[in-house]
N, C-alpha and C positions, 0 to 999 in steps of 0.2 A: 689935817687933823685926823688922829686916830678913829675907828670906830667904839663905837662904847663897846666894855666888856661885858656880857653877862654871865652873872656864876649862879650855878645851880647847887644848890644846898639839899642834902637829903631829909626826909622831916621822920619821925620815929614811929609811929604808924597811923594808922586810920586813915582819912579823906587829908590831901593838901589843901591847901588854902584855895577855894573854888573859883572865886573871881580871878586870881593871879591864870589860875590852871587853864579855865577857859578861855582866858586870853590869850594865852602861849598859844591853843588850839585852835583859835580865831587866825592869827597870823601864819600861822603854818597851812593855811587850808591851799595853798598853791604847791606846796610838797604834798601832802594829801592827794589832791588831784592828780601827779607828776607820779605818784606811788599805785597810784589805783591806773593808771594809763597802764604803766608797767607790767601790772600783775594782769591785765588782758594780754598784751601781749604775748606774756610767757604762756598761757591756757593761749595761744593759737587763736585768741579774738580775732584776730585782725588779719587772717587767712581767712577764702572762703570755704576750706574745707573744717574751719572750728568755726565758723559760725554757721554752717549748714549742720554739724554734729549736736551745737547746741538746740537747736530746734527736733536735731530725727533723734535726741535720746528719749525725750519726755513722750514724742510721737509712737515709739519704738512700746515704750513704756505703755502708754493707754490701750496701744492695740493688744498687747499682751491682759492687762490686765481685762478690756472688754471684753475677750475671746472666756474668760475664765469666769466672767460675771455671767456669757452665754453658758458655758457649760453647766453651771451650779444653776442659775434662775430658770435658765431653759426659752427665755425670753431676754430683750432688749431692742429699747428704739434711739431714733439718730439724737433724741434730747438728753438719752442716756449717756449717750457716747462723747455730743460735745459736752455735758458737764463734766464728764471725767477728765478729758483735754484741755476744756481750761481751767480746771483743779487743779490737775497735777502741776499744769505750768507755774502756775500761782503758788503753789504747794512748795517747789524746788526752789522757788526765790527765798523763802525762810531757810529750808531746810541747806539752801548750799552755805547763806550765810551763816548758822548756827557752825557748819564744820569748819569752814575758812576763819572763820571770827577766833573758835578754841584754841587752835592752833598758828596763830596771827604773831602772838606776843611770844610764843614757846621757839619757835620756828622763825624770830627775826634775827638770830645768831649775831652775826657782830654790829649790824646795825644796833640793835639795844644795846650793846656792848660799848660800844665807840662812840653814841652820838645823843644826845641831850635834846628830847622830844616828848613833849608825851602822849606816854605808850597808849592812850585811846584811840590814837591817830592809827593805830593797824587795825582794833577791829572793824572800827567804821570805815577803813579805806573797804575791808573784806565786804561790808554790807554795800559799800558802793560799786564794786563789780558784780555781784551778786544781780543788784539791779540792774545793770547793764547789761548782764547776760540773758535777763528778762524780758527786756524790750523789745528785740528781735520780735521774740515769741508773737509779740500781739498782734503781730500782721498775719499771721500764720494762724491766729487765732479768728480773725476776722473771712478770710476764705475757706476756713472750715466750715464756720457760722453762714456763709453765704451756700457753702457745697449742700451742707444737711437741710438747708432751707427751714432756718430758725428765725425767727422774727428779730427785725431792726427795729428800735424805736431809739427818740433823744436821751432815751433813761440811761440807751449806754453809757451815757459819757459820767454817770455817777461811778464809774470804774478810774478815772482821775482822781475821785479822793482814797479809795478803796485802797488802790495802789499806794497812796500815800501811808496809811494805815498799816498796810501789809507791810513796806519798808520801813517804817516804826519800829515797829515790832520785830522785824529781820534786826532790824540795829539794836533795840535793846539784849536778843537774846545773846546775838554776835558779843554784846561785851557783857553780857553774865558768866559767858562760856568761859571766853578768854581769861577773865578772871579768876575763875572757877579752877581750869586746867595749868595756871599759874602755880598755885599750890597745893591742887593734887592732878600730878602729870596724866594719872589712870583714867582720867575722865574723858579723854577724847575717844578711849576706846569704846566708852559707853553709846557715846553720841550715836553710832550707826543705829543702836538698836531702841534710844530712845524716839530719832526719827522715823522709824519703821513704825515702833508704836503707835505714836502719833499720827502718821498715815492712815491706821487700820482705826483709829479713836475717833478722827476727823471726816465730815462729807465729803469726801473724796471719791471714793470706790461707790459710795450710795450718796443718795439725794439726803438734804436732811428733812425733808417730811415723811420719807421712808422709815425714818426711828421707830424700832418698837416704844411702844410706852415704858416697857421696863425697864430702858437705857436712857429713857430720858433727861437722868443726871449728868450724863456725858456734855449737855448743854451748857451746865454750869463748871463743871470740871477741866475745861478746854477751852482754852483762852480763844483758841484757832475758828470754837466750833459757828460764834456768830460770823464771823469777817469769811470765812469760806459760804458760808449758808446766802450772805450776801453779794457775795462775788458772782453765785452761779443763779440767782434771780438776776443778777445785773446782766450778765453775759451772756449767757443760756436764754433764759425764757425775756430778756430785754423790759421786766419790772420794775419799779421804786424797792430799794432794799427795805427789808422791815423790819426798820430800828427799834421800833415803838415795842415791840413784845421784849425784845433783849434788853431793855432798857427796864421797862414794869420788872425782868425778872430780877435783873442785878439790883434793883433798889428794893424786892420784895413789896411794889405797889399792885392795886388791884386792876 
């Protein structure tokens, strides 16, 4: 006996039919997986010299930008240094998947072409190596933490949801992009400079109790600005993240 046929019908615009879509996308999650192996491989994952590169770029990165935080402040201590370290790492998990995600569905040439899938399946494959290339990081993050002699405590481990959160969000942006650079191609050239922005907008380079008061809008203006601010009480100083104030501020409670 034959296998069943399926045909895929084009529909005229807006959203397809969701439950169908999501299903297609539930089934397919073993190509998914099979697709995101792949696209490590080709970025040299599975060499030790690309996964040593993935860990010395962001490393490369924080010494550079510590060295320039000394020169301007004229000061800086080791809690400075590792919030910066495990910012950026955390930082680069959004920001690689925002690029890989835009360019996901532009750049899938004849696969889109030839083959009946749907196309969500590339930017969340991009948000899944994205993480992956993140993972590494946290061991590398945990012997820094031990080098600068920053407090361990069990609160670490509220860095399992965080993550969680952060890759959320890596995945929503990844397929706003993709969509976005769909129908107008020029937007991925933006992307470098919108994550630069966002870099110099977000606690990354400074702590966020270091805010002046007068930028204190940047709080609510950046999606990023709580989940980094919580990352690096998590990781950094080994606290309860504190949700309780970002929560009073987004509902405007007292």
């Amino acid at each position: 006996m034959s296998a069943p046929l399926e045909v895929f019908l084009p529909f005229k615009g807006g959203l397809p039919p969701l439950r169908k879509y999501l299903s297609q996308l539930y089934s397919r999650r073993q190509f998914m997986a099979a697709f995101a192996r792949s696209e490590l491989r080709r970025q040299n994952y599975g060499s030790a010299f690309g996964q040593v590169w993935l860990i010395l770029n962001p490393l490369l990165l924080s010494a550079v930008y510590f060295l320039l935080i000394v020169i301007i402040s004229g000061h800086a201590d080791k809690a400075r240094y590792g919030h910066l370290t495990a910012s950026l790492f955390i930082f680069y998990l959004v920001t690689d998947a925002i690029v890989a995600g835009a360019k996901s569905i532009t750049s899938g040439g004849r696969l889109v072409l030839n083959s009946a899938f749907p196309r969500l399946m590339l930017p969340m494959s991009a948000a899944v190596v994205s993480l992956f290339k993140f993972l590494p990081t946290l061991l590398v993050l945990v012997v820094f933490h031990a080098l600068l002699g920053l407090p361990f405590s069990w609160t670490m481990l509220w860095a399992i949801p965080l993550i969680a959160l952060f890759f959320l969000f890596a995945l929503g942006c990844a397929i706003f992009f993709a969509c976005v650079n769909v129908y107008f191609r020029d937007a991925q050239n933006l992307i470098p400079y919108l994550t630069r922005t966002l870099l110099y907008l977000s606690p990354v380079l400074y702590e966020a109790s270091a805010l002046k008061s007068n930028l204190q809008f940047l709080k609510n203006i950046n999606p990023m600005y709580p989940l980094l601010d919580m990352w690096s009480r998590v990781m950094v100083h080994a606290q309860l993240p504190n949700c309780t104030s970002y929560i009073k501020r987004c509902y405007g409670l007292p």
